[in-house]
Residue frames as qw, qx, qy, qz and C-alpha x, y, z in Angstrom:
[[0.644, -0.371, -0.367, 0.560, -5.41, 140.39, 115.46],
 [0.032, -0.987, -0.142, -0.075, -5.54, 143.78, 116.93],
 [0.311, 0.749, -0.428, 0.397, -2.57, 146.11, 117.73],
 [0.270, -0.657, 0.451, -0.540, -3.01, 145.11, 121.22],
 [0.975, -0.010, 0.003, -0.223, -2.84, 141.27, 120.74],
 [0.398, -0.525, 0.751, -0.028, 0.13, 138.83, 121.45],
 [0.776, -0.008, -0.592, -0.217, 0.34, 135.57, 119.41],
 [0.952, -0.037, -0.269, -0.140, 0.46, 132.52, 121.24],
 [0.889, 0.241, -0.209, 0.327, 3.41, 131.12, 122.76],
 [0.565, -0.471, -0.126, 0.666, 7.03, 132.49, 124.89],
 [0.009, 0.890, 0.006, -0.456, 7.59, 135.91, 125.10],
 [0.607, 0.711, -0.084, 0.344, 9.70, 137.35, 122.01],
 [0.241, 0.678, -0.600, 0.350, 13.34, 138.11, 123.18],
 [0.671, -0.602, 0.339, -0.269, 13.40, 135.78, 126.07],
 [0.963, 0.137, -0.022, 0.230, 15.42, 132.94, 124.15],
 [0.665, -0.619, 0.155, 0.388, 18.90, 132.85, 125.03],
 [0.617, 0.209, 0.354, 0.671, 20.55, 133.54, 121.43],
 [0.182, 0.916, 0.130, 0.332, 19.27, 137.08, 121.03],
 [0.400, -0.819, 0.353, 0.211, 22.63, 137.80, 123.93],
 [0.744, -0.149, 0.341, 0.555, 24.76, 136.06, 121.12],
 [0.253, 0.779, 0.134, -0.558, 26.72, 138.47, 119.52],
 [0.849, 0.388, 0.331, -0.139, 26.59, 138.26, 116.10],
 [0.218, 0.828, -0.511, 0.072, 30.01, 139.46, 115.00],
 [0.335, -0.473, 0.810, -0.092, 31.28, 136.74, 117.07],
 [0.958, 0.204, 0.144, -0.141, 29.18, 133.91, 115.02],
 [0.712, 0.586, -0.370, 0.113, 32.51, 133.44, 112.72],
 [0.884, -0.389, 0.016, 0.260, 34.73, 130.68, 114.32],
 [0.699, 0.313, -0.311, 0.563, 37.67, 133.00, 113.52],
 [0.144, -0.636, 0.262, -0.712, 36.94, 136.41, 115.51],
 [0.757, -0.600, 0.050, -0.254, 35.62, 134.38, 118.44],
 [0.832, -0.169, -0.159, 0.504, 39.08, 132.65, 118.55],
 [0.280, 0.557, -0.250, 0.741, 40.58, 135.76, 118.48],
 [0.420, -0.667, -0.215, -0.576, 38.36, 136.73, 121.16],
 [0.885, -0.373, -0.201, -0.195, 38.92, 134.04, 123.17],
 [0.754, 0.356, -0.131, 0.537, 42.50, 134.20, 122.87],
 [0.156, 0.519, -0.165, 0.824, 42.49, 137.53, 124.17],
 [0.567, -0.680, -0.133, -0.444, 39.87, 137.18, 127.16],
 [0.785, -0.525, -0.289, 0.158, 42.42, 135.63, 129.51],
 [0.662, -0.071, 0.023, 0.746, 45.35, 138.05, 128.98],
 [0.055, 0.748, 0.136, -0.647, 45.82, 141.97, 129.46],
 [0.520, 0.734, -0.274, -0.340, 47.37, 141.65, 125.50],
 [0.795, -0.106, 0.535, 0.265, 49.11, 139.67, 123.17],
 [0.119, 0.567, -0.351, -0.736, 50.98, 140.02, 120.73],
 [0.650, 0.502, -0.253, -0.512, 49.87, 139.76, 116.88],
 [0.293, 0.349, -0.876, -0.157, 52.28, 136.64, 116.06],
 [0.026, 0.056, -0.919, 0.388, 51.48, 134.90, 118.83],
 [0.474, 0.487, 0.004, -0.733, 47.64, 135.40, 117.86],
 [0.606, 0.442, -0.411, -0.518, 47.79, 134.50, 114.72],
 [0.276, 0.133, -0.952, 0.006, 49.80, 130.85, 115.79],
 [0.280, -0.047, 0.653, -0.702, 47.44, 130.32, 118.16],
 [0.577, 0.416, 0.213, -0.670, 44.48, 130.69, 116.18],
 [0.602, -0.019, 0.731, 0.322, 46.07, 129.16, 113.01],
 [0.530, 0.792, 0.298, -0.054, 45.51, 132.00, 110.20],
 [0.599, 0.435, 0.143, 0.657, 47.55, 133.80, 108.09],
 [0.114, -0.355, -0.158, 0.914, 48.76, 137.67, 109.12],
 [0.160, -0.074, -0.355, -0.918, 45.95, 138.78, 106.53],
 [0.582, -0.506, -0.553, -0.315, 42.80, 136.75, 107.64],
 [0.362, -0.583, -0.559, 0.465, 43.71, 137.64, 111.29],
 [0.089, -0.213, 0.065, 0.971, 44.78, 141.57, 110.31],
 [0.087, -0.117, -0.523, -0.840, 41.40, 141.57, 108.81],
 [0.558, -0.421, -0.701, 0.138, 39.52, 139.66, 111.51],
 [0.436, -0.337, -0.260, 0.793, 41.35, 142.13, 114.04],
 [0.047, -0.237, -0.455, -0.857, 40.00, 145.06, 111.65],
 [0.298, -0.528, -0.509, -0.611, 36.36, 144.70, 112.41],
 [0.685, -0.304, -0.594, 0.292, 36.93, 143.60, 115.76],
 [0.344, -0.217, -0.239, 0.882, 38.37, 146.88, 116.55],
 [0.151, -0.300, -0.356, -0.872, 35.85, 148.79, 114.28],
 [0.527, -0.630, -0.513, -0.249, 33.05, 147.58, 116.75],
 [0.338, -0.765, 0.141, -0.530, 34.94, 148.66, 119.81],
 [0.961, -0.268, 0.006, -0.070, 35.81, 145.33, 121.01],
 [0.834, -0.309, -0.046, 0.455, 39.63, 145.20, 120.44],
 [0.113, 0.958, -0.189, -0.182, 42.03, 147.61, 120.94],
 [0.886, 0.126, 0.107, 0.433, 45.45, 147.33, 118.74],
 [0.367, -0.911, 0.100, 0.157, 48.54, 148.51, 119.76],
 [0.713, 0.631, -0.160, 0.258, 51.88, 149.45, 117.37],
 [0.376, -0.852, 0.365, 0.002, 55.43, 149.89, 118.98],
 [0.654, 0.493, -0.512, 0.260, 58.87, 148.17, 119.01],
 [0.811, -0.525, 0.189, 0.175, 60.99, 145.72, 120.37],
 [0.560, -0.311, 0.448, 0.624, 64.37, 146.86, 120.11],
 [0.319, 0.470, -0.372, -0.734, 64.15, 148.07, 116.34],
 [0.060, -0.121, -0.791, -0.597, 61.69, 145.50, 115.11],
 [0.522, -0.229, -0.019, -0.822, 58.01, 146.63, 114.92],
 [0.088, -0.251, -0.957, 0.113, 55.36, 144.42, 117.02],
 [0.428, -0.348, -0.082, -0.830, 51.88, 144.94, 117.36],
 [0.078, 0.116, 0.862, -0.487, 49.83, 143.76, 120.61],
 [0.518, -0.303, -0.629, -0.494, 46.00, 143.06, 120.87],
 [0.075, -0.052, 0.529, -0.844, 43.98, 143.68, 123.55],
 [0.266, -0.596, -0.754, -0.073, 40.08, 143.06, 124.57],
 [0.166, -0.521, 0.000, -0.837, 38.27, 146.25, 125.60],
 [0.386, 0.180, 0.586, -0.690, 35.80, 146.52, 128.59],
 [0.734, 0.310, -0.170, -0.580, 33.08, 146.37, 125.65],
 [0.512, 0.446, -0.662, -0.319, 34.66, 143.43, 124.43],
 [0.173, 0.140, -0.913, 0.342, 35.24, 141.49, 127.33],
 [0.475, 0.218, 0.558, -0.645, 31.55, 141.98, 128.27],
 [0.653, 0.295, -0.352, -0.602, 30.14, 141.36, 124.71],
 [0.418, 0.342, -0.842, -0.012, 32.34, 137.85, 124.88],
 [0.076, 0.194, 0.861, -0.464, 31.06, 136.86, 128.32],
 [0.517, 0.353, 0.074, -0.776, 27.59, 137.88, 127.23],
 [0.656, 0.407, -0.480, -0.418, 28.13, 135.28, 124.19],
 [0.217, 0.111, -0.934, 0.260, 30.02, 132.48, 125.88],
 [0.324, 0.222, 0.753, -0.527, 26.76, 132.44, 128.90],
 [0.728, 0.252, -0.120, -0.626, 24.24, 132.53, 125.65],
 [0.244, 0.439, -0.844, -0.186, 25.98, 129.28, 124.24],
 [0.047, 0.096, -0.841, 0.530, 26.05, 127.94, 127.39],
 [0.447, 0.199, 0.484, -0.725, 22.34, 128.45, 128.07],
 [0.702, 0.337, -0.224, -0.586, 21.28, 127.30, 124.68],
 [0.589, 0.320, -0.729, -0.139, 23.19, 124.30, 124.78],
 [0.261, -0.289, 0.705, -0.593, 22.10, 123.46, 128.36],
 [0.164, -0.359, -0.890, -0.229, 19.47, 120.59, 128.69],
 [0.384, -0.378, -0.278, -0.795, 16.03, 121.59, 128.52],
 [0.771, -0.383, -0.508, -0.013, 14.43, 121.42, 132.20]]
């Protein structure tokens, strides 16, 4: 096959999973995710029940989440005890929709 050949068969990238994103494969971040996509923020507790982890497997979850760009996390106080909020970027909230309509397309019937 030359340089300027094609195999066989559907284009490369045209399947619907290359839009999933792959940070989100792990069924905890995507609950986070999800968690966060209908609300401007939440806070960390409320999070964590939600989802159903410990403060360390979300605070670590919440970690990369933020390292990609995707959430943003916010420190402050109620009254004099500390809280922290959670938040879905622009980036994030597009990455998520992006992932949710792959799913969706992959798990659609064929036809």
């Amino acid at each position: 096959m030359t340089g300027e050949q094609k195999p066989d068969g559907p284009q490369a990238g045209n399947h619907p999973r290359h839009d999933l994103a792959p940070l989100l494969n792990a069924p905890v971040r995507l609950s986070v995710v999800a968690a966060l996509a209908p609300v401007d923020k939440a806070e960390f507790g409320f999070v964590r029940d939600l989802v159903e982890v410990t403060d360390s497997a979300l605070s670590k979850q919440v970690s990369l989440l933020e390292e990609a760009g995707w959430v943003h996390v916010e420190k402050g106080r109620v009254g004099r005890r500390p809280r922290t909020w959670l938040s879905l970027t622009c980036e994030g909230r597009a990455v998520y929709e992006r992932h949710l309509a792959a799913l969706r397309a992959i798990a659609a019937p064929l036809g």
